[in-house]
C-alpha positions as a Markdown table, in Angstrom:
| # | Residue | x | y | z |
|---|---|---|---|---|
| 1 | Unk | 70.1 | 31.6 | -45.9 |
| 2 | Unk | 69.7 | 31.5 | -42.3 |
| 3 | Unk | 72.0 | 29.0 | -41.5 |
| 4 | Unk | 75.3 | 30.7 | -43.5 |
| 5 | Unk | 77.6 | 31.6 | -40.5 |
| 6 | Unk | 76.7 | 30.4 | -37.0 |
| 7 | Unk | 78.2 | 32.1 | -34.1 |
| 8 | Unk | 78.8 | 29.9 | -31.3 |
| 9 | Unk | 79.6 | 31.1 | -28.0 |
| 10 | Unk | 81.6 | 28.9 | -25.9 |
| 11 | Unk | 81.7 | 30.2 | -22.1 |
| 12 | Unk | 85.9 | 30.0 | -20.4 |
| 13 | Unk | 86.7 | 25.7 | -19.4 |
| 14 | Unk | 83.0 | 24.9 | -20.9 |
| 15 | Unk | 83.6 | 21.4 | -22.8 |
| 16 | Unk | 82.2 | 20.6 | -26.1 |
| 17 | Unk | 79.7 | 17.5 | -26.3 |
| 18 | Unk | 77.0 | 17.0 | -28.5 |
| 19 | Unk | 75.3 | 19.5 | -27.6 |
| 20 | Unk | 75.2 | 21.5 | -31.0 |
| 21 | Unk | 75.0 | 18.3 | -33.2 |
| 22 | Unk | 72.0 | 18.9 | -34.5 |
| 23 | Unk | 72.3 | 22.5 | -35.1 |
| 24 | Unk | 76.8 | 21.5 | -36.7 |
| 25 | Unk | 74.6 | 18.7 | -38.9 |
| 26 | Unk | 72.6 | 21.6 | -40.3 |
| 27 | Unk | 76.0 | 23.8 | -41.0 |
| 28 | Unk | 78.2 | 20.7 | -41.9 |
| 29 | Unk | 75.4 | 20.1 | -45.1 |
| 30 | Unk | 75.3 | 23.4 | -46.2 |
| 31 | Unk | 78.8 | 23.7 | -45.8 |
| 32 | Unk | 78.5 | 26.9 | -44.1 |
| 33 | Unk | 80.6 | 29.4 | -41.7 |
| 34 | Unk | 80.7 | 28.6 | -38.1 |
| 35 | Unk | 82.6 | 30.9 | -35.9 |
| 36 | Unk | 83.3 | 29.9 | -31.8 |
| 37 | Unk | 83.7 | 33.5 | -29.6 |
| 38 | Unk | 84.7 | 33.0 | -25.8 |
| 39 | Unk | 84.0 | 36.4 | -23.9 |
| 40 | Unk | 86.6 | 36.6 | -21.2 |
| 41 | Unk | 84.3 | 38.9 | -18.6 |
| 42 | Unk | 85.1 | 41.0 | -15.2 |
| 43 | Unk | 88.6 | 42.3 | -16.4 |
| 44 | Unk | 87.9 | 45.8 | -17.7 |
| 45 | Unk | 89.8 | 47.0 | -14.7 |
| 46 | Unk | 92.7 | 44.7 | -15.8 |
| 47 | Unk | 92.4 | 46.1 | -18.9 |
| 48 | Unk | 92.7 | 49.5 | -17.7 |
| 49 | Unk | 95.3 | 48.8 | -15.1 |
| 50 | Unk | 97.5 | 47.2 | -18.1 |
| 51 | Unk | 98.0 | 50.9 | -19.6 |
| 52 | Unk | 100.2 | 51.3 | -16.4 |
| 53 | Unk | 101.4 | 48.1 | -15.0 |
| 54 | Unk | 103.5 | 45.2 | -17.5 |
| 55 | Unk | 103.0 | 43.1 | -15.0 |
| 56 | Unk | 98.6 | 43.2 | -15.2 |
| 57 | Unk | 99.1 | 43.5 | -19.5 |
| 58 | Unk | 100.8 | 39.6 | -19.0 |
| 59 | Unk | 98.1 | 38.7 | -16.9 |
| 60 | Unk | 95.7 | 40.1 | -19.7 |
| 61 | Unk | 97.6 | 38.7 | -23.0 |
| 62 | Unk | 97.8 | 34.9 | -21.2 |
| 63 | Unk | 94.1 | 34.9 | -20.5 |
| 64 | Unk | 93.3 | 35.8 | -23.7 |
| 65 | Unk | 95.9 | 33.5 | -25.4 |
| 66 | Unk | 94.6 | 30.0 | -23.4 |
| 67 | Unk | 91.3 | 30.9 | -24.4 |
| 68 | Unk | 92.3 | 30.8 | -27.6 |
| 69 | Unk | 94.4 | 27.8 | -27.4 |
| 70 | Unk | 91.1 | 26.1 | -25.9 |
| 71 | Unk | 88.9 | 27.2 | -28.7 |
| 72 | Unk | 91.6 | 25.8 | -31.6 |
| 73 | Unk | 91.3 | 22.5 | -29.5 |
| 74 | Unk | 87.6 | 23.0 | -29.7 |
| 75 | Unk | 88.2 | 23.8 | -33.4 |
| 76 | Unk | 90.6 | 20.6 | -34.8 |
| 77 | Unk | 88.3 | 18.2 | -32.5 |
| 78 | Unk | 84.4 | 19.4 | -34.2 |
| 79 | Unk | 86.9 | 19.6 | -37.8 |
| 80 | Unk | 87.0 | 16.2 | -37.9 |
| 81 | Unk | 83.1 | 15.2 | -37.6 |
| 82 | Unk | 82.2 | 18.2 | -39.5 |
| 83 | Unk | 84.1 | 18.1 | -42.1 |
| 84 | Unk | 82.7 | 20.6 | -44.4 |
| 85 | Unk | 82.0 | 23.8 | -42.0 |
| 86 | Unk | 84.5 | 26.4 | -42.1 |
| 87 | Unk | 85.6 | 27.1 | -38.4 |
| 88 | Unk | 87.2 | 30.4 | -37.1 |
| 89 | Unk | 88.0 | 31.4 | -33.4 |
| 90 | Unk | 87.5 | 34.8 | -31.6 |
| 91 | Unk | 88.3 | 36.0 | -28.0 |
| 92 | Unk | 86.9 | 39.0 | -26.8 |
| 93 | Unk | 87.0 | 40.9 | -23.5 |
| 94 | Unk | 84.1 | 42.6 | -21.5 |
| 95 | Unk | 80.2 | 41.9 | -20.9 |
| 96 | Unk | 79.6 | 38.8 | -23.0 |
| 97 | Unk | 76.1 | 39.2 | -23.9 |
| 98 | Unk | 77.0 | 42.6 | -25.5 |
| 99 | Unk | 80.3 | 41.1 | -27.0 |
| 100 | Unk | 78.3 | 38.2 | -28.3 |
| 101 | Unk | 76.3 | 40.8 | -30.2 |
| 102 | Unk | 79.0 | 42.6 | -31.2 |
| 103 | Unk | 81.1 | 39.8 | -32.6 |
| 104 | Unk | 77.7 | 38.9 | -34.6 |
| 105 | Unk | 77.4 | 41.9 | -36.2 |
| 106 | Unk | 81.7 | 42.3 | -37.1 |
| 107 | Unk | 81.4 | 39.0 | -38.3 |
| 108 | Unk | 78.3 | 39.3 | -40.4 |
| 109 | Unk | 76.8 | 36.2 | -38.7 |
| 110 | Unk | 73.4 | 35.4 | -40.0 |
| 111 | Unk | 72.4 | 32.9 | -36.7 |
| 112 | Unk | 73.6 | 33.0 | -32.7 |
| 113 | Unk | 73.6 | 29.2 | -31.3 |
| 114 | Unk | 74.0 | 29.3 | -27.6 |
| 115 | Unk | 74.3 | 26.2 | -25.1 |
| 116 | Unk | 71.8 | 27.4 | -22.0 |
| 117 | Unk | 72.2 | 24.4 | -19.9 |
| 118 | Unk | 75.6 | 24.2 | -18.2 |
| 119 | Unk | 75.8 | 22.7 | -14.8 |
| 120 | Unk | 76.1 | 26.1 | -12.6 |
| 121 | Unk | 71.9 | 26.2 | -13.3 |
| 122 | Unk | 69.8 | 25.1 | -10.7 |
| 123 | Unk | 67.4 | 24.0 | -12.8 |
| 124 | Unk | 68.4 | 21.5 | -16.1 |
| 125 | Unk | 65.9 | 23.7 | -18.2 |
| 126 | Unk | 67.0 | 27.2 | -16.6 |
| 127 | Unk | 67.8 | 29.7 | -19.5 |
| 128 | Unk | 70.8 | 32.0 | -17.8 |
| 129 | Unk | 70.9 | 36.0 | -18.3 |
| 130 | Unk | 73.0 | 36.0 | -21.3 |
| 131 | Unk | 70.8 | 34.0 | -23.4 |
| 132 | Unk | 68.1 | 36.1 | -22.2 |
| 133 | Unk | 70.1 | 38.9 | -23.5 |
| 134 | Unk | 70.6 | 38.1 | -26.4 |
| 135 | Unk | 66.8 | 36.9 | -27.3 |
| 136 | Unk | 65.8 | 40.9 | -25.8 |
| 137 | Unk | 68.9 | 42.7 | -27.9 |
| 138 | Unk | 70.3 | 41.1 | -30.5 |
| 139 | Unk | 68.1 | 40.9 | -33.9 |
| 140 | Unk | 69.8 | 37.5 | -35.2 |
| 141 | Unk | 67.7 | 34.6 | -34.6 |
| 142 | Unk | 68.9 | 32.6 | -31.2 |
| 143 | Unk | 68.9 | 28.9 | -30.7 |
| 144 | Unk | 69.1 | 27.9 | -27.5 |
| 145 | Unk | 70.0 | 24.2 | -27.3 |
| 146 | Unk | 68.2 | 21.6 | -25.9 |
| 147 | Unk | 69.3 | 19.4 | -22.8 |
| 148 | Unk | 69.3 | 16.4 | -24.6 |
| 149 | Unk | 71.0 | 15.5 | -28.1 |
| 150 | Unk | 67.8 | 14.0 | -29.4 |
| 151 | Unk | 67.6 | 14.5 | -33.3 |
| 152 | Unk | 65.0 | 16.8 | -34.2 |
| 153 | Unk | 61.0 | 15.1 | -35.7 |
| 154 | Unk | 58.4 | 17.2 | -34.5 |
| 155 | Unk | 58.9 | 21.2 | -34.7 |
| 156 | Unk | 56.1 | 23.8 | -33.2 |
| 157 | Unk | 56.1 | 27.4 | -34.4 |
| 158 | Unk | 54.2 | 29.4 | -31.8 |
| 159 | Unk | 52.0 | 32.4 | -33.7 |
| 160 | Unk | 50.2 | 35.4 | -32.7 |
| 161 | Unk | 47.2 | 35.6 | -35.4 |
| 162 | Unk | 45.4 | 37.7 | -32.9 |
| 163 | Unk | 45.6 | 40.8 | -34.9 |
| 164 | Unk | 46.5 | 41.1 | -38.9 |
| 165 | Unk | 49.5 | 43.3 | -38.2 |
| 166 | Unk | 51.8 | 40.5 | -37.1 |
| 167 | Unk | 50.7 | 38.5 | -40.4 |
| 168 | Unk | 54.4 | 40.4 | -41.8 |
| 169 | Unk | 56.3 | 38.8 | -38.4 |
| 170 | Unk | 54.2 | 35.2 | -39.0 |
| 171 | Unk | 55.5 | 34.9 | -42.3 |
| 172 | Unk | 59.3 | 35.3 | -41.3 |
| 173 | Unk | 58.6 | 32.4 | -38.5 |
| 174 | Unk | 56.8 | 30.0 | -40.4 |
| 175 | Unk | 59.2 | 30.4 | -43.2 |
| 176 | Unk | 62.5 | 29.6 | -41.1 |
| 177 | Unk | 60.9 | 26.8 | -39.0 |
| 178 | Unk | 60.0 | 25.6 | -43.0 |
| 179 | Unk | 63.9 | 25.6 | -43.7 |
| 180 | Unk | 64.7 | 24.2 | -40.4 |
| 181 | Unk | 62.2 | 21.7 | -40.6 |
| 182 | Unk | 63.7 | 20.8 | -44.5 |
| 183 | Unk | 66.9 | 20.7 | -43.1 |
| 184 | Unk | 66.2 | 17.7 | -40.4 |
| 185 | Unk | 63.5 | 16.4 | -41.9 |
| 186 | Unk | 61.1 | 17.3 | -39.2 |
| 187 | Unk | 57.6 | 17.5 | -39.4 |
| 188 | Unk | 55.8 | 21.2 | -38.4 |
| 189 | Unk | 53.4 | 21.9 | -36.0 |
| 190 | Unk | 51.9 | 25.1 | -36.2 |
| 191 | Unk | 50.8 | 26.8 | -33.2 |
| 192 | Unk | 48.3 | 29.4 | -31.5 |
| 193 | Unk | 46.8 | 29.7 | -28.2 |
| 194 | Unk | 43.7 | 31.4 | -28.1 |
| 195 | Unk | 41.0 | 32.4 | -25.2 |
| 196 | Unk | 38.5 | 34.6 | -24.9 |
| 197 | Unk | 39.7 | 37.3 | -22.5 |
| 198 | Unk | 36.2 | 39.0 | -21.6 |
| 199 | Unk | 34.5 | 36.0 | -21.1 |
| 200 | Unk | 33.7 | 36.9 | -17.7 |
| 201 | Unk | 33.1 | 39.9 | -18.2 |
| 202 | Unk | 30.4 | 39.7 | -20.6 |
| 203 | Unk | 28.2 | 37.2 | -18.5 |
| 204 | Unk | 28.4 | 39.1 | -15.8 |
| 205 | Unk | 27.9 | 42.8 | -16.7 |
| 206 | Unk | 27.0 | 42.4 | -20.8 |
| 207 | Unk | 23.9 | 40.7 | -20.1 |
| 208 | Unk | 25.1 | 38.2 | -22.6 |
| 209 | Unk | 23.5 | 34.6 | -22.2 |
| 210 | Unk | 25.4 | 31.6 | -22.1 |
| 211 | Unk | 24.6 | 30.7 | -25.9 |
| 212 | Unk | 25.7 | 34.3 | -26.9 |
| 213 | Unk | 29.3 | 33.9 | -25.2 |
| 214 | Unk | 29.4 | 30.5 | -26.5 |
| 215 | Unk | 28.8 | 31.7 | -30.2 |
| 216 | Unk | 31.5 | 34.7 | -29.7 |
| 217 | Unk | 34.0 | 32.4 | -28.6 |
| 218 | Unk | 33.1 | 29.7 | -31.7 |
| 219 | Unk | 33.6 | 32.8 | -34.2 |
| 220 | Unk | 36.7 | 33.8 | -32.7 |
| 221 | Unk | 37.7 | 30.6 | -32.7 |
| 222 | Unk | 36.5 | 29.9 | -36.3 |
| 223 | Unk | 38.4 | 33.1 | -37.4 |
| 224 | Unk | 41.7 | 32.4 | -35.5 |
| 225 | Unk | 41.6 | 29.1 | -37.2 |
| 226 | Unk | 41.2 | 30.5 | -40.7 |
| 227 | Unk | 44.2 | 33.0 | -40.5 |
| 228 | Unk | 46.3 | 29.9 | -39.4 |
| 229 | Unk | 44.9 | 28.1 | -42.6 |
| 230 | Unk | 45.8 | 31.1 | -44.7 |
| 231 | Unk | 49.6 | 31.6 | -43.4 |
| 232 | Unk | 50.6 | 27.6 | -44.2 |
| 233 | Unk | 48.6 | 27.9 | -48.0 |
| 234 | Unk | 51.4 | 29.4 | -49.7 |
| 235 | Unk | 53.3 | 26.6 | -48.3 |
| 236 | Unk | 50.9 | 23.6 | -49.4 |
| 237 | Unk | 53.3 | 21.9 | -52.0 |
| 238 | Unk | 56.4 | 22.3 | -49.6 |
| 239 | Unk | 57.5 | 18.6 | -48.5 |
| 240 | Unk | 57.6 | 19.5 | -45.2 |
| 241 | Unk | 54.9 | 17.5 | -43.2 |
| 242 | Unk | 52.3 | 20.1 | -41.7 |
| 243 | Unk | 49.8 | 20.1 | -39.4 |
| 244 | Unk | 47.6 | 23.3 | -36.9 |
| 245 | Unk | 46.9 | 23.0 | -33.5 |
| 246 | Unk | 44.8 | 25.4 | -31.9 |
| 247 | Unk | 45.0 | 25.4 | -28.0 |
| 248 | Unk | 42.3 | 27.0 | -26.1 |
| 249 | Unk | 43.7 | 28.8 | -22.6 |
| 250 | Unk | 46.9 | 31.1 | -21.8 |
| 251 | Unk | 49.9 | 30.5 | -23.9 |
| 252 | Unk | 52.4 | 30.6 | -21.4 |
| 253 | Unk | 51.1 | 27.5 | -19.8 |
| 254 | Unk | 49.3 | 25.7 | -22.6 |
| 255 | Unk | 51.9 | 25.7 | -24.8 |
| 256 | Unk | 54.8 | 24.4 | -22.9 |
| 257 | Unk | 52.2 | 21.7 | -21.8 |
| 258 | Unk | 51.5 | 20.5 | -25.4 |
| 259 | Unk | 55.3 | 20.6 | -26.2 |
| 260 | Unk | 56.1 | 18.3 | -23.0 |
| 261 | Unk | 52.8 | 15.8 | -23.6 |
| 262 | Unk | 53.5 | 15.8 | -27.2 |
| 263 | Unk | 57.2 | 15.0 | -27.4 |
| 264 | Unk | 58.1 | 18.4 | -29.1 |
| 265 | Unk | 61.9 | 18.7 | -30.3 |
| 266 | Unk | 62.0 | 22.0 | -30.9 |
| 267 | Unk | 59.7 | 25.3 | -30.2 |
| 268 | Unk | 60.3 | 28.1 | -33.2 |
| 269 | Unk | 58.5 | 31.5 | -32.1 |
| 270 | Unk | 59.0 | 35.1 | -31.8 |
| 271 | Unk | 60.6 | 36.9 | -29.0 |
| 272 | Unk | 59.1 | 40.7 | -29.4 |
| 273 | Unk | 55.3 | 41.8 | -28.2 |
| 274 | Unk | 53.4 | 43.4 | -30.2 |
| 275 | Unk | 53.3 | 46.2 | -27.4 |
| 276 | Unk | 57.1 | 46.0 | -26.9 |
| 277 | Unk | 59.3 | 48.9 | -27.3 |
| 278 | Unk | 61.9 | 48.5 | -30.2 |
| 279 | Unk | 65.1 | 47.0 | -29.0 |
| 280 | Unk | 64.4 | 46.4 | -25.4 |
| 281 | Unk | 61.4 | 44.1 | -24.3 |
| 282 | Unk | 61.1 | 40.6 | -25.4 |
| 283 | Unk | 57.3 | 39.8 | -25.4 |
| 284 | Unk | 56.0 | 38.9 | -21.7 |
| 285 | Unk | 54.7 | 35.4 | -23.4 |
| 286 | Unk | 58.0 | 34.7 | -24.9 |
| 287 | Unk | 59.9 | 35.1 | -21.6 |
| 288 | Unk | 57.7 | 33.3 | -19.5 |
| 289 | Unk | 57.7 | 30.2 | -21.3 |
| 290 | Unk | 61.4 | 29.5 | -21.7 |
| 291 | Unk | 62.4 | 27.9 | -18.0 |
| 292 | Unk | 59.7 | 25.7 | -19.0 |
| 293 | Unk | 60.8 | 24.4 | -22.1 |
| 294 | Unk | 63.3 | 21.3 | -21.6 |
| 295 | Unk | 63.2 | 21.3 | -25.8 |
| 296 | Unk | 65.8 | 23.6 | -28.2 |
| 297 | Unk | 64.0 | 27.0 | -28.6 |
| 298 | Unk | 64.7 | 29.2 | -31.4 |
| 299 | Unk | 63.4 | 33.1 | -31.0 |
| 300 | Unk | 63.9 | 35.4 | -34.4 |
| 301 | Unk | 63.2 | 38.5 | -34.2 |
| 302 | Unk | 60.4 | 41.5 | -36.8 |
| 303 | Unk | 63.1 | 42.8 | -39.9 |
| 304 | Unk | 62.3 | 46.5 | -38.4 |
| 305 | Unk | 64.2 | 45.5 | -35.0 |
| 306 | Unk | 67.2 | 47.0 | -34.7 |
| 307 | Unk | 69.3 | 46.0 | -31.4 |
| 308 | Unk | 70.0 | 48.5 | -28.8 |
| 309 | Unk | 73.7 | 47.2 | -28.2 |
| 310 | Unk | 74.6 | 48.5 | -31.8 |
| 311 | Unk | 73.1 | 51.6 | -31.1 |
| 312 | Unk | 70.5 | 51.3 | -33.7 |
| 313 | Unk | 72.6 | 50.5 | -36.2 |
């Protein structure tokens, strides 16, 4: 179950709004585990002075201990609107990106929920270096809240069905934006943006005519269309509402215009290229599109990634 124990980082003095509600909804049904980790960064030299001074070890033990006075605060206050999640609280010390991932594997955490729009961002939509971090490194799926606490209606799960080898890495999407969409009763809209790259090139050293392009780009198109078809059949009795889009032009800027014209709540996709080296590249596509997505974005990862940070563990 994907939803079984959230981690939830929670930055040093950042407050607690409604920003996860839709996400603590999901938990506080299932009545799952939800654990909140605050990574208290720049003091490995503290750390290592503390071996030699009592004096920096105070310093050291009082950070740590407000921290986790403010995350038992956080705690008792989300307690009482959710009542059925079981909450812990963790403080760590060092790079919080790589603690994060850490923390998520010692905890056996099956989902990373991260708030990306605090008010140090220039931008409202601006995802900051640790959640693109954690979306390159960490093999748990990441969902990056949205900047509004809109419930979630309308879902779109962004596929490759370029080539048959990602038909694997399709399924695992489409089959937690399925849960996701059971859990908030939102409807599915799935995803691919498609163009024919050569196009140029064809008419103007292939000796193509026009009507030849146009008939390679209606097959393509035709055959796109039919993998999408054949990825949502197993799925034709679920109760989830469905529905394919297929957008004609580059994906980094078609989609995120369909998701803002279509009143998208949500954007369910994966975060490695087929090209990408194991454990370090989040797909080009991927990256691109996230400062402009104003929407909750959830990125999941192939089974056969393993995350760098753990040292391929």
């Amino acid at each position: 179950m994907s939803f079984r124990h959230l981690l939830l980082p929670v930055a040093p003095e950042q407050p607690l709004r409604d920003d996860f509600q839709a996400v603590l909804q999901i938990a506080d049904t299932l009545s799952a585990k939800v654990t909140l980790v605050t990574v208290i960064e720049k003091l490995d030299e503290l750390k290592e002075i503390s071996q030699y001074s009592c004096t920096a070890l105070g310093l050291l033990d009082e950070a740590t201990k407000s921290s986790h006075q403010a995350l038992e605060k956080h705690v008792q206050l989300l307690k009482t609107k959710y009542p059925n999640i079981r909450f812990s609280a963790v403080v760590r010390l060092g790079i919080p990106f790589i603690e994060i991932i850490k923390a998520a594997d010692e905890f056996e955490a099956s989902m990373i929920v991260i708030d990306t729009h605090r008010q140090d961002k220039t931008q409202a939509c601006q995802r900051g270096s640790t959640t693109r971090h954690l979306m390159r490194k960490s093999a748990l799926p990441i969902w990056s809240n949205s900047t509004h606490d809109a419930p979630i209606r309308r879902i779109a799960v962004a596929v490759d069905v370029a080539s048959q080898e990602q038909t694997t890495f399709n399924e695992k999407i489409l089959s937690l934006a399925l849960e996701v969409c059971a859990l908030t009763g939102a409807e599915l809209i799935l995803l691919h943006a498609w163009r024919l790259e050569l196009e140029g090139f064809f008419r103007k050293w292939g000796s193509y005519r026009e009507l030849d392009v146009d008939l390679i780009s209606k097959d393509m198109r035709t055959d796109r269309a039919e993998r999408m078809k054949s990825l949502l059949a197993p799925h034709s009795h679920s109760p989830v509402k469905q529905q394919m889009k297929l957008l004609e032009g580059e994906a980094k800027a078609v989609i995120p215009r369909f998701v803002t014209e279509q009143a998208i709540d949500m954007v369910i996709m994966g975060s490695l290229s087929r090209t990408g080296i194991a454990g370090f590249l989040m797909g080009n596509t991927a990256e691109s599109m996230l400062d402009k997505l104003t929407c909750s974005v959830l990125t999941l990862k192939p089974d056969a990634f393993r995350s760098p940070v753990l040292g391929g563990k």
